[in-house]
Every structure is written in C-alpha cells, then in structure tokens.
Gaussian input, Z-matrix of N, CA and C with variables (Angstrom, degrees):
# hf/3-21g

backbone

0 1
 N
 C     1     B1
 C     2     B2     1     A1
 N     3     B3     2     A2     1     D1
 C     4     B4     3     A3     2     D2
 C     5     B5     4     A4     3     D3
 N     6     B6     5     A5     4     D4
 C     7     B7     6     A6     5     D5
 C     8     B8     7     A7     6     D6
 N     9     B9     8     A8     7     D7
 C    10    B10     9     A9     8     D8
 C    11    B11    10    A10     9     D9
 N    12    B12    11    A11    10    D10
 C    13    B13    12    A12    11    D11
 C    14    B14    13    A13    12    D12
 N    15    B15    14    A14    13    D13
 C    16    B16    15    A15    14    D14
 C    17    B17    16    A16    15    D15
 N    18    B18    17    A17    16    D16
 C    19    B19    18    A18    17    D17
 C    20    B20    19    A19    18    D18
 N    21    B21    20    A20    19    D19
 C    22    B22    21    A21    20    D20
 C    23    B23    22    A22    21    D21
 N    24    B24    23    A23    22    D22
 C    25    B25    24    A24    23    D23
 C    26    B26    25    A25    24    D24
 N    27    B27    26    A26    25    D25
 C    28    B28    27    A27    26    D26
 C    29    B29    28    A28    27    D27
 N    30    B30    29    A29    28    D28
 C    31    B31    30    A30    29    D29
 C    32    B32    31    A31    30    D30
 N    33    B33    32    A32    31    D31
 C    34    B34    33    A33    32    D32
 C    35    B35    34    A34    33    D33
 N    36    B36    35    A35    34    D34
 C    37    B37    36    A36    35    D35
 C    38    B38    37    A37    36    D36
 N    39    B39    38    A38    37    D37
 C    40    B40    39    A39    38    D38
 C    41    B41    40    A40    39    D39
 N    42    B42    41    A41    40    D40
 C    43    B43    42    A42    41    D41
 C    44    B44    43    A43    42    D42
 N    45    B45    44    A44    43    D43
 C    46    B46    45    A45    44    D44
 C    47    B47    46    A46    45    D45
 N    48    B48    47    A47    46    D46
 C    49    B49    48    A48    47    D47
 C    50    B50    49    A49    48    D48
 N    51    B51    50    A50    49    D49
 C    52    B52    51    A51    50    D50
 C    53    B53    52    A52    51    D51
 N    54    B54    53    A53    52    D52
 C    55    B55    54    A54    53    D53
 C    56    B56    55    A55    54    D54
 N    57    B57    56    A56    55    D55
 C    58    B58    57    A57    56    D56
 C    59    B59    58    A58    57    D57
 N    60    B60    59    A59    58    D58
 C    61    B61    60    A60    59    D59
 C    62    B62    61    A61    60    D60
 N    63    B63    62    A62    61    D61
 C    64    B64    63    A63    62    D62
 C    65    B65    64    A64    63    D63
 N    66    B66    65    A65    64    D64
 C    67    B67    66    A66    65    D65
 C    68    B68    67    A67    66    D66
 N    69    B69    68    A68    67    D67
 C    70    B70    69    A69    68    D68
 C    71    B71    70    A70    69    D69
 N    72    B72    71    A71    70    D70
 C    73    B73    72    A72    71    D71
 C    74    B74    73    A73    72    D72
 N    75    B75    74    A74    73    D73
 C    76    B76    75    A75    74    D74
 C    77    B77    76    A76    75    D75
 N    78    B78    77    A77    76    D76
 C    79    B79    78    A78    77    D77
 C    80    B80    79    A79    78    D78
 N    81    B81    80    A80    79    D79
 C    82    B82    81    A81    80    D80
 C    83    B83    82    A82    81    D81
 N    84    B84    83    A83    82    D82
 C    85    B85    84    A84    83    D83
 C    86    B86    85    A85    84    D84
 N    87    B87    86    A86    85    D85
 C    88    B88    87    A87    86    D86
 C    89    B89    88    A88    87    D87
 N    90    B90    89    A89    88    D88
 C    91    B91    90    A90    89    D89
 C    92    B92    91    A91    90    D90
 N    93    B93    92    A92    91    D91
 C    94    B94    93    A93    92    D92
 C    95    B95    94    A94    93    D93
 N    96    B96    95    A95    94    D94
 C    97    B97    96    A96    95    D95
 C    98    B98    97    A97    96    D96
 N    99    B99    98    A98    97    D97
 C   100   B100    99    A99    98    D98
 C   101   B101   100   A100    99    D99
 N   102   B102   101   A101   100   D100
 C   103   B103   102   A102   101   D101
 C   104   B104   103   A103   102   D102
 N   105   B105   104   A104   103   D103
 C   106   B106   105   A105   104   D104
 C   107   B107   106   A106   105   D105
 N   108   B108   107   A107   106   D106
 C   109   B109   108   A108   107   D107
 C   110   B110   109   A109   108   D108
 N   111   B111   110   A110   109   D109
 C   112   B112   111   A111   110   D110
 C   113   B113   112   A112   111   D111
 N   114   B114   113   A113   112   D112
 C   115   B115   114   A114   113   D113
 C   116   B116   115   A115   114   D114
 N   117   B117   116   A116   115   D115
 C   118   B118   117   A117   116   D116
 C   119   B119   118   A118   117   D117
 N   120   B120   119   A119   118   D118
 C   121   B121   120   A120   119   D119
 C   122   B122   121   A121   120   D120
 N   123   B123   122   A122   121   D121
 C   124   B124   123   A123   122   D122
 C   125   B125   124   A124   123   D123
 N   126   B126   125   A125   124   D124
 C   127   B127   126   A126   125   D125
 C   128   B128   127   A127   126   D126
 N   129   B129   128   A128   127   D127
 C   130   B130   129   A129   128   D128
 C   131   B131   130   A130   129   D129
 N   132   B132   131   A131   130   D130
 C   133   B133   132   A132   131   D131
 C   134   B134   133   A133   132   D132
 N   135   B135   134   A134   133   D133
 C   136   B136   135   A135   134   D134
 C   137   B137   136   A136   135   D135
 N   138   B138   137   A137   136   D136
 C   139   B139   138   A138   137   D137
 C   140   B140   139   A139   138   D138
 N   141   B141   140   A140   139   D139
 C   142   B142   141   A141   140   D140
 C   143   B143   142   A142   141   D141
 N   144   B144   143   A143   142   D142
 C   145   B145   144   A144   143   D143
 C   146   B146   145   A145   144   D144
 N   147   B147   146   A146   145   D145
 C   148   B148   147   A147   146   D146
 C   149   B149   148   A148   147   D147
 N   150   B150   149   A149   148   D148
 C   151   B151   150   A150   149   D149
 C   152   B152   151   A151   150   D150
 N   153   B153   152   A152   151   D151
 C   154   B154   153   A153   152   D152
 C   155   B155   154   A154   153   D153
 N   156   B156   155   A155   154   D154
 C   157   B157   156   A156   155   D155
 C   158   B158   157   A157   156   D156
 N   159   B159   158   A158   157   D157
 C   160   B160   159   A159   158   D158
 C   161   B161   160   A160   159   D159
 N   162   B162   161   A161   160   D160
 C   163   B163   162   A162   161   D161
 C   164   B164   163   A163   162   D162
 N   165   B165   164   A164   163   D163
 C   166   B166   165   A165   164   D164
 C   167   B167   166   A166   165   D165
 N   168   B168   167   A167   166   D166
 C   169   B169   168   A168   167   D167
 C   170   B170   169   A169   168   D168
 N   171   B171   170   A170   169   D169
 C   172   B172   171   A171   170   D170
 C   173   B173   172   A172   171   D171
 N   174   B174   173   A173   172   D172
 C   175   B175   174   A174   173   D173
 C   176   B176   175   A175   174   D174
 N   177   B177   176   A176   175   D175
 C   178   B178   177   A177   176   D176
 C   179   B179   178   A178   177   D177
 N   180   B180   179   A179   178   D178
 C   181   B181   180   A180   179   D179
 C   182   B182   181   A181   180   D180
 N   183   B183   182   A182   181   D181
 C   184   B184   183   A183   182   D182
 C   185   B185   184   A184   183   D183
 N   186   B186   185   A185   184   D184
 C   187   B187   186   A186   185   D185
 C   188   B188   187   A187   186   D186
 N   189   B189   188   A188   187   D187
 C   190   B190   189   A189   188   D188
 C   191   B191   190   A190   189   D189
 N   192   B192   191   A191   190   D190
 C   193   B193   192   A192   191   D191
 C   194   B194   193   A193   192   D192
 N   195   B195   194   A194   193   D193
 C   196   B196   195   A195   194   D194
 C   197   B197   196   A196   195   D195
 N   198   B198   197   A197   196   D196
 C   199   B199   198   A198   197   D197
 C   200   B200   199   A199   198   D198
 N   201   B201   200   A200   199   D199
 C   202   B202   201   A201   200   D200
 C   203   B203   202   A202   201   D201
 N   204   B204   203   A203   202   D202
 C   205   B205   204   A204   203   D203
 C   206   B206   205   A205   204   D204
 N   207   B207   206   A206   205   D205
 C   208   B208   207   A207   206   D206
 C   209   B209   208   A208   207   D207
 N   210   B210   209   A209   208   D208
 C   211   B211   210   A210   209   D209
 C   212   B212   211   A211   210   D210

   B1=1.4588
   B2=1.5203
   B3=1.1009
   B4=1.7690
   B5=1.7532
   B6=1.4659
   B7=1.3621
   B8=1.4982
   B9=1.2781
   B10=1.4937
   B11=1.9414
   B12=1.4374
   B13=1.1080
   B14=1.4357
   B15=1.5495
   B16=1.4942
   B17=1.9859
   B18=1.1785
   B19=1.7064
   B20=1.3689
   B21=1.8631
   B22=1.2799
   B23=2.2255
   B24=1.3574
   B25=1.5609
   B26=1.9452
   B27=1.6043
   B28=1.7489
   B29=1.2318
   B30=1.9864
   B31=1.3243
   B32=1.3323
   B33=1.4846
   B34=0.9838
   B35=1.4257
   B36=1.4139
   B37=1.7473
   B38=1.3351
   B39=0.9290
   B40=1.6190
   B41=1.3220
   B42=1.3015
   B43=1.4257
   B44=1.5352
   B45=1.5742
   B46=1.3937
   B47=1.7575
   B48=1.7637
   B49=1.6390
   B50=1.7825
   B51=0.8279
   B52=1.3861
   B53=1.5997
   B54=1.4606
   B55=1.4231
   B56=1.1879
   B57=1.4087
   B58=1.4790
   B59=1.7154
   B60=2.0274
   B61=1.4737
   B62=1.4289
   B63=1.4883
   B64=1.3700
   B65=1.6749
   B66=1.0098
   B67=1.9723
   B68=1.8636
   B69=1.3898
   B70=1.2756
   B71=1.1306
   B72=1.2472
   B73=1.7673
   B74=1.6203
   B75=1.2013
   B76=1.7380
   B77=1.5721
   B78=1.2860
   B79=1.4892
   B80=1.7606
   B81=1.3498
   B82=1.2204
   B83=2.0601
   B84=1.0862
   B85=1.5224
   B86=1.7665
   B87=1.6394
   B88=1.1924
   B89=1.2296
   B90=1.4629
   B91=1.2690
   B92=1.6165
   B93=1.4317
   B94=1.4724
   B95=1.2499
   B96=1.3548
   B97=1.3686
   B98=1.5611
   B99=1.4639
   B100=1.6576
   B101=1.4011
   B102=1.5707
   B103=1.8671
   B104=1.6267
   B105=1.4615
   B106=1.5496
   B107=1.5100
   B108=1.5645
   B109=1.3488
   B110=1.4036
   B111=1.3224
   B112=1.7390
   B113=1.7091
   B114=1.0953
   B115=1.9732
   B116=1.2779
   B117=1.5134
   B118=1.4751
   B119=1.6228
   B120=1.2915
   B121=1.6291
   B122=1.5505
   B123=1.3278
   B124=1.7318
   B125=1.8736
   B126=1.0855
   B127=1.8779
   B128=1.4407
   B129=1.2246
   B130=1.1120
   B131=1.3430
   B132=1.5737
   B133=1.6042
   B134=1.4043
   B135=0.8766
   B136=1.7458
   B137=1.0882
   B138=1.5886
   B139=1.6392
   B140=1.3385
   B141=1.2178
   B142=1.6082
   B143=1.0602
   B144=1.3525
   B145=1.8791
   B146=1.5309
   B147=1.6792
   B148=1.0770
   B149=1.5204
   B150=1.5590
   B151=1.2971
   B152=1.0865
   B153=1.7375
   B154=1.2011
   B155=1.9517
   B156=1.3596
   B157=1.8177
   B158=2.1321
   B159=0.5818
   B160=1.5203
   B161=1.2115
   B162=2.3126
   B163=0.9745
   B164=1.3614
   B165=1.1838
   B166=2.1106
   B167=1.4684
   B168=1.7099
   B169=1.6293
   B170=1.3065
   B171=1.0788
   B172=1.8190
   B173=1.6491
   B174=1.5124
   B175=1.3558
   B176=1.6573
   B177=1.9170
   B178=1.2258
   B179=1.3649
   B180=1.7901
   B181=1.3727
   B182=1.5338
   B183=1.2809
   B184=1.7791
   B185=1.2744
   B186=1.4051
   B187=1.6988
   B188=1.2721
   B189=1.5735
   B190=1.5290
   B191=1.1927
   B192=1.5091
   B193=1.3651
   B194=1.8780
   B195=1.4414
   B196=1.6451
   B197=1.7147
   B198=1.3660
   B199=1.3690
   B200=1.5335
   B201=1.7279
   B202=1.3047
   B203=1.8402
   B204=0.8763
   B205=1.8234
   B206=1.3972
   B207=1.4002
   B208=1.2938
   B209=1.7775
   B210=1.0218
   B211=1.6526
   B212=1.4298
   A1=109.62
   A2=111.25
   A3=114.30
   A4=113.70
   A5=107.56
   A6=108.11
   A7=125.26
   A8=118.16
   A9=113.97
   A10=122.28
   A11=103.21
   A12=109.81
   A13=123.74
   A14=108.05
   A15=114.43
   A16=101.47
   A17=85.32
   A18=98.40
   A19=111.15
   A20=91.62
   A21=108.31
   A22=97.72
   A23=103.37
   A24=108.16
   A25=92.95
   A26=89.93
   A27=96.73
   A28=115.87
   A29=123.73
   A30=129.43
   A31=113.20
   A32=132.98
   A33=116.83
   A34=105.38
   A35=107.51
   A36=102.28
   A37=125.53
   A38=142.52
   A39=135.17
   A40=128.16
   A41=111.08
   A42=108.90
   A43=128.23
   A44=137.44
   A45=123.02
   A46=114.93
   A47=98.14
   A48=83.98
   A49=94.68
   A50=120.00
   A51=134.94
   A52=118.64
   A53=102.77
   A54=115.21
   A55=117.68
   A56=119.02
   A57=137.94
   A58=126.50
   A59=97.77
   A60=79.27
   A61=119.67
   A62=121.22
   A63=134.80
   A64=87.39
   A65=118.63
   A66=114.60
   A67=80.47
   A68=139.92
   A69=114.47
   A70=150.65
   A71=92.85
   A72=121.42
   A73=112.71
   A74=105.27
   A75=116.82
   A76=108.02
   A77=96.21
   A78=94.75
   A79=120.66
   A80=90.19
   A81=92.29
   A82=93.73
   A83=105.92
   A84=124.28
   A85=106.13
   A86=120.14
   A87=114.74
   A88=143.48
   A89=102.71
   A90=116.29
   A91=122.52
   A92=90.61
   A93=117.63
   A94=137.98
   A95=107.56
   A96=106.60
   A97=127.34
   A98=94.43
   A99=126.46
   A100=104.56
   A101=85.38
   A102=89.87
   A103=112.59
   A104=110.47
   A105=117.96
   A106=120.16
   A107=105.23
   A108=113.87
   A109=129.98
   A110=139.72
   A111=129.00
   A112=84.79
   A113=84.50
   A114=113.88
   A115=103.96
   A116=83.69
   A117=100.34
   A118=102.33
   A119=118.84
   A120=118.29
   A121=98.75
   A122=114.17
   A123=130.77
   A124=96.18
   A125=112.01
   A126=114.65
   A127=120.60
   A128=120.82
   A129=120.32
   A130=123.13
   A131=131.74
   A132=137.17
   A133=103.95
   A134=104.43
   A135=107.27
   A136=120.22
   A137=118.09
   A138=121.80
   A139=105.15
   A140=113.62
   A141=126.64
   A142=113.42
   A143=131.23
   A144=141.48
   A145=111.13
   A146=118.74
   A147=71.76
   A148=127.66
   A149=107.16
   A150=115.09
   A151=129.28
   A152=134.27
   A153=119.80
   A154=112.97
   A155=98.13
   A156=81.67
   A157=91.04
   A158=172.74
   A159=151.54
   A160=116.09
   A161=99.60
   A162=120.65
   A163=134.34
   A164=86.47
   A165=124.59
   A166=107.79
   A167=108.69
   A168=101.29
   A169=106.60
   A170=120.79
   A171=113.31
   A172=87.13
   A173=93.29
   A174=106.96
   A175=101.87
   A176=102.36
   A177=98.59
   A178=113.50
   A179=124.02
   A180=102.06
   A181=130.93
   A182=114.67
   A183=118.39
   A184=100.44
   A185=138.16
   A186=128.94
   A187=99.78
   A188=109.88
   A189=106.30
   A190=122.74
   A191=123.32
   A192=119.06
   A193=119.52
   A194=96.61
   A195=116.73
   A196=107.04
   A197=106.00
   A198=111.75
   A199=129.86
   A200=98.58
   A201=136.55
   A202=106.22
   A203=110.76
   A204=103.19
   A205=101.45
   A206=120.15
   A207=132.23
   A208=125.26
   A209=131.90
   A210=108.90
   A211=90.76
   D1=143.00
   D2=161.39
   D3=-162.66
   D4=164.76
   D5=-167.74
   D6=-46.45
   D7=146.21
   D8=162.38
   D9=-31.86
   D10=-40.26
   D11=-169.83
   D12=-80.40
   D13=16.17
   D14=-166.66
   D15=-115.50
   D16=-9.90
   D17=179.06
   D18=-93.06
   D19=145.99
   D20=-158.19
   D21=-77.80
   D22=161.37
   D23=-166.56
   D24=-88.15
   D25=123.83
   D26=-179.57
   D27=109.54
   D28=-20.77
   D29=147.35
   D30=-39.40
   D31=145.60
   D32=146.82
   D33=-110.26
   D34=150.19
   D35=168.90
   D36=-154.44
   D37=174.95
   D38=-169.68
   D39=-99.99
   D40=125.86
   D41=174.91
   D42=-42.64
   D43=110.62
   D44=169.93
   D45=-79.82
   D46=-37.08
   D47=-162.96
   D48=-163.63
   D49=173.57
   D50=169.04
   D51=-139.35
   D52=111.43
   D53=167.04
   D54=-78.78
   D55=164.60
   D56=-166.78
   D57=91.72
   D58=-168.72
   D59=-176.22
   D60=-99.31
   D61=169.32
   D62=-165.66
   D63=-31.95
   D64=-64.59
   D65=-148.90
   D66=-55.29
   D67=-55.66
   D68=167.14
   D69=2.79
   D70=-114.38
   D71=145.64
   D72=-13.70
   D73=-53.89
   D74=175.33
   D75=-50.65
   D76=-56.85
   D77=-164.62
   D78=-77.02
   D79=-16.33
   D80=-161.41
   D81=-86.07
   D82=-43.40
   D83=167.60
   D84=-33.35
   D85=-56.91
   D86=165.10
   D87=-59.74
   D88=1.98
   D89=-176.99
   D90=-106.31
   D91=-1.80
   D92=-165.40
   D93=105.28
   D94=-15.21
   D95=176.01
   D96=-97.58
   D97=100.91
   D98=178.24
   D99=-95.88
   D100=145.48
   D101=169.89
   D102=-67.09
   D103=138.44
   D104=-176.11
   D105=87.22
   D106=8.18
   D107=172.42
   D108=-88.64
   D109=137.44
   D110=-159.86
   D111=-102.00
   D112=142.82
   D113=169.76
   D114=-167.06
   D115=160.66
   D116=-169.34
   D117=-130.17
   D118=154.95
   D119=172.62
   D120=-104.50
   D121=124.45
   D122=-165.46
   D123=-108.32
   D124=-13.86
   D125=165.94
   D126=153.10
   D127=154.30
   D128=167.91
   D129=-96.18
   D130=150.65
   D131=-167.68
   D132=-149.92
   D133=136.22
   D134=171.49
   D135=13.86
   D136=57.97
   D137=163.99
   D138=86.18
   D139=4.12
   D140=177.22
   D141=-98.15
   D142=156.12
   D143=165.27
   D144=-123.19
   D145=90.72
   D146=157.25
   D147=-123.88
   D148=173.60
   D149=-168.83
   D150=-121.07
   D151=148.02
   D152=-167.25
   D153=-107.73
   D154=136.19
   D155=-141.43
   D156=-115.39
   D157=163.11
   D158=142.34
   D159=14.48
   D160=71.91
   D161=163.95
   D162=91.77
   D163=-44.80
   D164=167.78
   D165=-71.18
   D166=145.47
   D167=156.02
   D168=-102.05
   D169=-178.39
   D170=-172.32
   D171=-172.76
   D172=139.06
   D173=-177.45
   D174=-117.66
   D175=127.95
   D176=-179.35
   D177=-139.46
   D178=129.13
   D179=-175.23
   D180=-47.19
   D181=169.10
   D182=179.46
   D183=-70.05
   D184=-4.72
   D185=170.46
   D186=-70.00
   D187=-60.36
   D188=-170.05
   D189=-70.15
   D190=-30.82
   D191=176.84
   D192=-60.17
   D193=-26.84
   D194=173.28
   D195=-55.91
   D196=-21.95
   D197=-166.92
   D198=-94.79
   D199=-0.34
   D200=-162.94
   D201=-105.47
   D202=79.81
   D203=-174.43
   D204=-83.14
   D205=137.35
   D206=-177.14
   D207=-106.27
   D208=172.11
   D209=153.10
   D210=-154.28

C-alpha cells in the first residue's frame, strides 16, 4: 500500500484504507472515497490533487490525499 499522492496521474487504482481521525475518514468517505473504490489522480496544481472519484472530479489537498492509501 502507499499514499494516493505517490501515483502516477491517469493510473487508476483502488482504494485500500484511509488513515486518520473519524472527522477524516468522514469526510473524506463523503466524497467518495471508500475502501474498494477505483479513482484515478487526473493532476496535480498548487498543492492540490485532483481526482476523479465515482464519476466526479474532486479536488483534494496533498495532506488529504496523503491520507488515502491505495494498492
């Protein structure tokens, strides 16, 4: 496993897990990102990621995307 932010832009790959705390996890969960979910990172911008998650793009800082472990 390793962070969202280590993947190349146009991979797609699957969510394993999300670290941090509940208000985290929460938020990041509403946004779509569940474990076993495919996204892809479409580029990075000014400390930004964004990503295309169930359909949606969604822009998320590089803290949170760090928080996103993939495999």
């Amino acid at each position: 496993m390793m962070p969202l932010t280590m993947t190349t832009p146009g991979t797609q790959v699957t969510v394993s897990t999300i670290k941090g705390k509940d208000d985290t996890k929460r938020f990041l969960e509403t946004l779509g990102f569940v474990t076993g979910t495919q996204v892809m990172v479409i580029s990075e911008l000014g400390g930004n990621v964004i990503v295309n998650v169930k359909e949606a793009r969604v822009a998320i800082s590089k803290a949170m995307a760090s928080r996103i472990l993939i495999h």
